[in-house]
DOGU-659283 format. One record per residue (C-alpha): residue in three letters; x, y, z. Coordinates in steps of 0.1 Angstrom, whole numbers, padded with zeros to 4 digits, always signed. Example, Ala and Ser with C-alpha at 12.3 -4.5 7.8 and 13.67 -1.06 7.14 Angstrom:
residues 2
ALA+0123-0045+0078;SER+0137-0011+0071;
***
This chain:
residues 364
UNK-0069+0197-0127;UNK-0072+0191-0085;UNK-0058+0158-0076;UNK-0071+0139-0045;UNK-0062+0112-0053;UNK-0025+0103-0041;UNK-0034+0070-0028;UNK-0040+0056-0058;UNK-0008+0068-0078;UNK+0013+0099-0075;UNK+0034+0121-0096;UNK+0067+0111-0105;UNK+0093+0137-0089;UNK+0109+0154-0119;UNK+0142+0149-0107;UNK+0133+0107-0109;UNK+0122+0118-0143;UNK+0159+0132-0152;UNK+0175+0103-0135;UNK+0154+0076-0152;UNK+0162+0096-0188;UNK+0205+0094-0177;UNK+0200+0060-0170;UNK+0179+0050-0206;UNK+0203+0076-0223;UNK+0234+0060-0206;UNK+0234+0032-0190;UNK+0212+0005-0210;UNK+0234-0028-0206;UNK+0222-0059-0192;UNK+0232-0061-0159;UNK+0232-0100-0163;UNK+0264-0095-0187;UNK+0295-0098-0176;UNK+0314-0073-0197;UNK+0319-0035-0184;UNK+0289-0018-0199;UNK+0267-0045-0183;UNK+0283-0047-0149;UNK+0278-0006-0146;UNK+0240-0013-0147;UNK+0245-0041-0120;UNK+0260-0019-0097;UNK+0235+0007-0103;UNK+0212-0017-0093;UNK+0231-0025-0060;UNK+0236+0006-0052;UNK+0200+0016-0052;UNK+0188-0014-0035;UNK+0218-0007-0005;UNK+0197+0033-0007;UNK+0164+0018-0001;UNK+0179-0007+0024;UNK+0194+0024+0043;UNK+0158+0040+0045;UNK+0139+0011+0056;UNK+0172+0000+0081;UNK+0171-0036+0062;UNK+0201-0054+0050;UNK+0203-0052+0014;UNK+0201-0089+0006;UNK+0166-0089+0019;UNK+0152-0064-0003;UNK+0142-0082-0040;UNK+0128-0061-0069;UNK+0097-0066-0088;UNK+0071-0046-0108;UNK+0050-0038-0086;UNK+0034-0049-0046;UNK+0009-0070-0063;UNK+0041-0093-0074;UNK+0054-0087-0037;UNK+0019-0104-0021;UNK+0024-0130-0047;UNK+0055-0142-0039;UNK+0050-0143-0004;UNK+0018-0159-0008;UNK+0038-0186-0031;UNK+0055-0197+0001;UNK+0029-0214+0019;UNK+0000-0234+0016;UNK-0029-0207+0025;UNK-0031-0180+0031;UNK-0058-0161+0062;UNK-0062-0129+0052;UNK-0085-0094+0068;UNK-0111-0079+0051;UNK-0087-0046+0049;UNK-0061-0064+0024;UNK-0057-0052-0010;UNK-0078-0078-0037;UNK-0041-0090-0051;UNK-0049-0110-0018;UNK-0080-0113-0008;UNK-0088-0126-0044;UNK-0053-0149-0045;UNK-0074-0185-0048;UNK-0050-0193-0017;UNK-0065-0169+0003;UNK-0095-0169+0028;UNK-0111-0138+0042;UNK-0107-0138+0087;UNK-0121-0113+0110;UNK-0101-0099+0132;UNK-0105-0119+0163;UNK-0105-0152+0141;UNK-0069-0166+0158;UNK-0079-0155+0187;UNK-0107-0179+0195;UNK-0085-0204+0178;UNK-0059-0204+0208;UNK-0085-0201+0235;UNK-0101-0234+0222;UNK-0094-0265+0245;UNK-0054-0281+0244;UNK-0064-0306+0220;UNK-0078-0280+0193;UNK-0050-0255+0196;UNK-0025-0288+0190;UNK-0049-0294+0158;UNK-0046-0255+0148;UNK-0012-0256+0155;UNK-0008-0287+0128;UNK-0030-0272+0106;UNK-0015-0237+0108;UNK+0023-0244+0107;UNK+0022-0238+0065;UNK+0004-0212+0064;UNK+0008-0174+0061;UNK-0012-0144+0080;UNK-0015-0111+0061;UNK-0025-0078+0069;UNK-0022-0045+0058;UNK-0001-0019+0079;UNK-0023+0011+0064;UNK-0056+0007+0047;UNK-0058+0021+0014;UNK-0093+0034+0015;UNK-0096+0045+0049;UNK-0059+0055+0060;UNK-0063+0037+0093;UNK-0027+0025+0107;UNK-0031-0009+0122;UNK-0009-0023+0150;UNK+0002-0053+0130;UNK+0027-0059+0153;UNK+0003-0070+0183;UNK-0024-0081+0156;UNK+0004-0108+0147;UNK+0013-0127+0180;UNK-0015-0154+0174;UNK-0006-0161+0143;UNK+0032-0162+0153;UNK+0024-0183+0181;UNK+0004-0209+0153;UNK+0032-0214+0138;UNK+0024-0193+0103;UNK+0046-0170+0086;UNK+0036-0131+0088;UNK+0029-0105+0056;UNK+0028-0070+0061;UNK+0016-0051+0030;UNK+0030-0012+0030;UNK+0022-0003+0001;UNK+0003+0028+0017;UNK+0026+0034+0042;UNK+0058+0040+0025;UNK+0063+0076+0020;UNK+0036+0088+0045;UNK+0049+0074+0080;UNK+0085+0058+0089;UNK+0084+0021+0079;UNK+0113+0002+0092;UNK+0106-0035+0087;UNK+0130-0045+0115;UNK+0110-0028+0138;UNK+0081-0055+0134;UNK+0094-0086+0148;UNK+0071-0109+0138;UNK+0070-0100+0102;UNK+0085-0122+0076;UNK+0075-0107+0046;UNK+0066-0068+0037;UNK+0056-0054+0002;UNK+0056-0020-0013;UNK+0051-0004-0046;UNK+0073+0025-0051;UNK+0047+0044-0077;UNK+0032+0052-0043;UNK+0062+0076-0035;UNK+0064+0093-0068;UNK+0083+0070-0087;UNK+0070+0057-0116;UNK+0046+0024-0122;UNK+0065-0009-0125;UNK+0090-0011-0094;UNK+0081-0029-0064;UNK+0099-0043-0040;UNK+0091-0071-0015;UNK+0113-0073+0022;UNK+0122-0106+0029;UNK+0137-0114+0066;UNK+0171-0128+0058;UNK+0166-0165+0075;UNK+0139-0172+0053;UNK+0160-0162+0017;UNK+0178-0193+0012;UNK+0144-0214+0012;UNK+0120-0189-0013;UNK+0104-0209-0039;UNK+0105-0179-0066;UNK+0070-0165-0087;UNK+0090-0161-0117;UNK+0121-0186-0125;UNK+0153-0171-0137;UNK+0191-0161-0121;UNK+0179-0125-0111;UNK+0176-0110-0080;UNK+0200-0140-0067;UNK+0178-0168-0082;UNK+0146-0154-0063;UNK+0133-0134-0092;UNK+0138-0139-0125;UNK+0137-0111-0158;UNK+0159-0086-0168;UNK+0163-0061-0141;UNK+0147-0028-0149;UNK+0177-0006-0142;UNK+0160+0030-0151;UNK+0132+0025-0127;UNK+0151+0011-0100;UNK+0176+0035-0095;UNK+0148+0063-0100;UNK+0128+0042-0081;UNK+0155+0048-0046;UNK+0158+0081-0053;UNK+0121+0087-0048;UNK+0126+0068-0019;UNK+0152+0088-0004;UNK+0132+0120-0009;UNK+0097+0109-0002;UNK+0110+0095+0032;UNK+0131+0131+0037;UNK+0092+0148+0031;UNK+0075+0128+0058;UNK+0070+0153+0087;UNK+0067+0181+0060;UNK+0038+0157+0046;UNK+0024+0150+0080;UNK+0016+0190+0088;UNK+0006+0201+0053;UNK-0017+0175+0049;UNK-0033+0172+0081;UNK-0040+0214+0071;UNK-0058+0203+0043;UNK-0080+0175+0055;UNK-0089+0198+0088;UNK-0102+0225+0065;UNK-0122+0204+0046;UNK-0138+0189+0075;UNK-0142+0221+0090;UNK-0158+0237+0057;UNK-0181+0204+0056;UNK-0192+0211+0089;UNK-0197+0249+0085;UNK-0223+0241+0052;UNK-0245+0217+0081;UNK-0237+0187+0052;UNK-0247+0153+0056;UNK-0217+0128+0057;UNK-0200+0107+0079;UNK-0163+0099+0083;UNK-0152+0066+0081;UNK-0121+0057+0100;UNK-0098+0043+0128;UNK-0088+0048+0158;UNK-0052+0061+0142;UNK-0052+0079+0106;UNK-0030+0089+0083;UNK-0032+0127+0075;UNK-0029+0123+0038;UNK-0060+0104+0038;UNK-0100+0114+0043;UNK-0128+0089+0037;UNK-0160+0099+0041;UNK-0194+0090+0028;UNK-0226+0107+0019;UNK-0267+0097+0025;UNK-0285+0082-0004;UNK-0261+0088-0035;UNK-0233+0063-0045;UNK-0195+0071-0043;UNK-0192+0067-0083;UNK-0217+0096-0091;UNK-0196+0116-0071;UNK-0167+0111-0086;UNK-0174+0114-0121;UNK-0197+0146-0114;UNK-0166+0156-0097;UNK-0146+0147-0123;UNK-0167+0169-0151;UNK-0150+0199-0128;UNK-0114+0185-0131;UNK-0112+0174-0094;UNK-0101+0140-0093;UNK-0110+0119-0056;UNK-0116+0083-0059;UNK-0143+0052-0045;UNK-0117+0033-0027;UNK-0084+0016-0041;UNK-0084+0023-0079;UNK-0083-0017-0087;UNK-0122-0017-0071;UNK-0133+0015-0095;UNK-0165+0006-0111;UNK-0172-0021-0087;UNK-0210-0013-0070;UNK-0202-0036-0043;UNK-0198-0022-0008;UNK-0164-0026+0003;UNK-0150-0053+0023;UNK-0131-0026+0048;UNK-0168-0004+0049;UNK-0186-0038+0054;UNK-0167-0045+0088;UNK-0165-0011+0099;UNK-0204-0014+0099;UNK-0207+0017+0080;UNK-0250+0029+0083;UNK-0259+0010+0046;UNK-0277+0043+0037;UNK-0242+0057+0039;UNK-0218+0025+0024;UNK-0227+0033-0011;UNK-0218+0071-0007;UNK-0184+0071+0002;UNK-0153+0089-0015;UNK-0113+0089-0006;UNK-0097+0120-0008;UNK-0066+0115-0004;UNK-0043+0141+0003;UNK-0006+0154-0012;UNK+0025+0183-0008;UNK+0008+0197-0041;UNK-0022+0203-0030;UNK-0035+0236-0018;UNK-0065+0257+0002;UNK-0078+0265-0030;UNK-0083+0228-0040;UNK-0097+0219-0009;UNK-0121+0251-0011;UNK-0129+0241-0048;UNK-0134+0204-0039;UNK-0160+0213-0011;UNK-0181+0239-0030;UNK-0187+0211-0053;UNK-0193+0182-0031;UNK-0219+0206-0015;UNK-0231+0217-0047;UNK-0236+0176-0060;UNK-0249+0164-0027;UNK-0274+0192-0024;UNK-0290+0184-0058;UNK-0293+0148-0051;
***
């Protein structure tokens, strides 16, 4: 099989494998109990989330588990009243009945209205929260969510950053965002397995959480019984995911030149969608007059695996959100692919992956 398709999972690193199997084998106590088998797992647990917090230069205290960065939006969204959201966010957002869909420039107008409107906005505003994502997961665009922010900032509304995409692909250290209050990521994204999350929380906002899920865990924010084997695997994929960033960075940036390069060479027909700053690890681009999900599954009946977009949209005929804004030529929206790109990946895939995309398109 030739996986292109890192965005949407990744492998787990076998040495998270061996950890996870100690920790089942070994180290299965409640971490909510008080007696010694059960306070082992609890500091296992604290000692992976002061790991993480040492990556992503946080304090521990404002890093709170959960299964997965769908849970993270959640409870951030559970915070405020509404939530304005781009077209670029994940659909655990966009689709969260709290949420409405904004264009980019939506704030701005707001605050060049006249005094009395921005007071109104202002008023109206002051509960709610502004999402974005920092990395779009079917384009690989890196947004400047910093500067992107300030309007809503200076509204009054709280500031969510999903990283889900980010984390393991460039450095993410939430402190280095000023404006943001909240950031999400789902560890499976790193090669850990599926079912740990974690959601960044800056520390002046922790007393106040209203939690998604009552219960005494996570200090009171996050309730169910800790999953201790994933957790700790979960920091050590972390750790080494974050040590494999530059390494990342070159190899994949290899790979996505020389499919380009090979596309261009056959004279095909496709565009690339994307922004003004990519990650390497991630290529979308779309062909004339045949739809993404033919692709993929012809693709699929050779063992190469490349996706439509984020995995939770597979099946879905509708042009994406993201493609829609970008203004992507509507003989092209329907034609587009992710590949997206990781350390095991080779020349050879990428040399098998464009034979048969020229191959597929050529016979449409």
């Amino acid at each position: 099989m030739v996986y292109f398709d890192n965005s949407s999972t990744t492998y787990v690193y076998p040495e998270v494998i061996e950890t996870i199997t100690d920790v089942l084998k070994n180290h299965f106590g409640n971490p909510s109990n008080l007696y010694t088998f059960g306070l082992e797992s609890k500091m296992l647990i604290e000692d992976a989330r002061s790991r993480i917090a040492g990556c992503l230069k946080v304090e521990p205290e404002e890093l709170i588990f959960t299964s997965c960065a769908s849970e993270s939006n959640a409870m951030a969204i559970n915070q405020c009243e509404k939530c304005l959201c781009s077209p670029y966010d994940h659909h655990d957002i966009k689709d969260n009945k709290k949420s409405i869909i904004i264009d980019e420039d939506y704030l701005i107008r707001c605050e060049q209205m006249d005094y009395a409107t921005q007071l109104y906005y202002k008023q109206l505003y002051k509960n709610y929260l502004w999402s974005h994502t920092l990395v779009s997961s079917e384009t690989g665009e890196i947004f400047d969510v910093e500067a992107m922010a300030q309007p809503a900032k200076r509204l009054g509304m709280k500031v969510l950053v999903d990283a889900t995409q980010a984390l393991g692909n460039i450095p993410v250290f939430p402190h280095d965002y000023p404006s943001v209050d909240f950031m999400s990521f789902s560890l499976h994204k790193c090669h850990a397995p599926k079912g740990i999350g974690l959601l960044y929380i800056k520390k002046d906002l922790l007393k106040d959480i209203i939690p998604l899920i009552y219960g005494t865990q996570e200090n009171n924010i996050r309730g169910g019984t800790s999953n201790v084997p994933y957790i700790v695997g979960g920091a050590l994929a972390v750790e080494k995911s974050i040590q494999e960033i530059l390494q990342k960075q070159i190899h994949c940036k290899d790979i996505k030149d020389y499919i380009l390069n090979r596309l261009n060479d056959y004279g095909m027909d496709y565009i690339e969608n994307r922004g003004v700053n990519n990650l390497n690890s991630v290529l979308n681009i779309a062909f004339k007059n045949i739809t993404g999900e033919s692709i993929m599954l012809m693709l699929d009946a050779e063992g190469i695996c490349v996706s439509t977009g984020t995995a939770c949209t597979s099946g879905d005929l509708k042009p994406s959100d993201a493609l829609m804004d970008m203004e992507v030529p509507p003989e092209y929206i329907q034609g587009a692919i992710r590949i997206s790109i990781g350390l095991q990946n080779t020349l050879e895939d990428a040399e098998k992956l464009v034979q048969n995309l020229k191959k597929i398109t050529k016979t449409s």
